[in-house]
Each structure stands twice: as C-alpha cells, then as structure tokens.
N, C-alpha and C positions, 0 to 999 in steps of 0.2 A: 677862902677865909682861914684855912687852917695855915696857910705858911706866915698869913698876919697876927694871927694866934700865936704863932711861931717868935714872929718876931719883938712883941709887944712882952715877955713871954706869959703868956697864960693856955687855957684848955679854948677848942673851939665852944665849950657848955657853958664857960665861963662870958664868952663873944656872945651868946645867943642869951643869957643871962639880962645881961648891960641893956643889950637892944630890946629888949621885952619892955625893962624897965624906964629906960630912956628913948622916944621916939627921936630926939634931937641926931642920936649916936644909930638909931635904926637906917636913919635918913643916911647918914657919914658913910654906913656901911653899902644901902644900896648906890650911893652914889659913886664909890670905891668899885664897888662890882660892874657898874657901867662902864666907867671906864678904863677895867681892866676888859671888857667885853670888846669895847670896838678897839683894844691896842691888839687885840688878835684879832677883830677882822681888817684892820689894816694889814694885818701879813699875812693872812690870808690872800688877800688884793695885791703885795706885791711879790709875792712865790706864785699866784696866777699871772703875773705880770712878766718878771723878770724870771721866773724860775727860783729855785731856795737848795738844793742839793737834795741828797736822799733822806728821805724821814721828814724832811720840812712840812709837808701838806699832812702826814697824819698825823705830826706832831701840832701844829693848828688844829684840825680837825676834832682831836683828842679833846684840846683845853675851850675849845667852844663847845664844845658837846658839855661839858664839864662846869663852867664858870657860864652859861646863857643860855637863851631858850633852844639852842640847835638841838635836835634828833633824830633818828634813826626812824624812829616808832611810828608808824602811822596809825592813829584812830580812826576807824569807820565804824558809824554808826549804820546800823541796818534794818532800823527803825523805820515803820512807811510812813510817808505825811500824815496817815490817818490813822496809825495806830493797828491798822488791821492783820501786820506781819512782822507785830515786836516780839523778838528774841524773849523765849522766855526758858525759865528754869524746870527740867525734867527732875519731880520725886519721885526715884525710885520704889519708895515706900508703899505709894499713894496708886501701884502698877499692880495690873492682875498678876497669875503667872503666867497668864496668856500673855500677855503684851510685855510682860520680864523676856520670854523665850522669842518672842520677835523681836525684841531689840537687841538681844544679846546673840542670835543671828547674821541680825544685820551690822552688827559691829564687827565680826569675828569676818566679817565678807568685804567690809573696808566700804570706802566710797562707791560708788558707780561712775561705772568709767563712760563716753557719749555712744560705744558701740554695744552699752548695753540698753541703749534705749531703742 
C-alpha cells in the first residue's frame, strides 16, 4: 500500500483515511492486495518450477510474508478441551516469600533437562 501511496502521491494515513470512509475504495484496495498476492504466488510457482537465480525465492518469500496472510509464526494454543490446563498468569505480588524463593530458584536452575527425571 505504501508504494500506491507513492504513486497516487499521498501518505499511506491518508489511504487508510479514504478506506474508512469510503467502503467502495476499501473494497478497490483489498481487491488491489489480492491481486498483488497471487502475482507473487505465481512466482513463487515458476522460480519452484523453472528456478529464478539467486535472491529470487527470498525475494518472493519476503513480499508474501509482507503483502498476505504467509508467516513464519506459529500459534499453539495449549489450552485443554476442558479447560483444566489453561495457561495462566503468575502475580508475583499475590506470592509468599516462600514460594518468591522457589520460584526464583527454579528459574536461576533453567529448565529440566529428561536425565533429571
């Protein structure tokens, strides 16, 4: 969006402005992004196909990462069906000092490794 920002010329705040206010121009714009989406996974497809030289594949890589939903990141949720081993948030605050000096023990001692079980 910002090199059509670029071109058009205005700020990308000013692009984000318009689209707020106008869904006709919100629409324009995801449908712009679509189709800049699959002209890089087309090349994607033909540098896995034909090859592309050097820098080709993470230069794709880069701008799908970047312009669609591709990512790196994986979410794992480690929440149980039942709710009975959802992650939850340690207060410090809300800790004896008994249980401040066990934790801060077991932190300074790192993980456990399997030949300490």
């Amino acid at each position: 969006m910002v090199s059509f920002a670029a071109t058009i010329p205005c700020s990308r705040a000013t692009i984000n402005v318009w689209a707020s206010k106008h869904p006709e121009f919100m629409e324009a714009l995801n449908t712009g992004k679509a189709l800049a989406a699959k002209w890089w996974e087309s090349q994607a497809m033909r540098v896995a196909v034909e090859g592309g030289g050097t820098g080709s594949a993470p230069m794709i890589i880069f701008a799908l990462k970047n312009m669609s939903d591709w990512k790196d990141k994986q979410e794992v949720d480690h929440t149980s069906s039942d709710k009975s081993m959802s992650p939850s948030h340690i207060d410090p605050s809300a800790l004896t000092d008994e249980e401040l000096a066990i934790l801060k023990k077991a932190m300074q001692r790192g993980p456990k490794s399997t030949s300490d079980t």
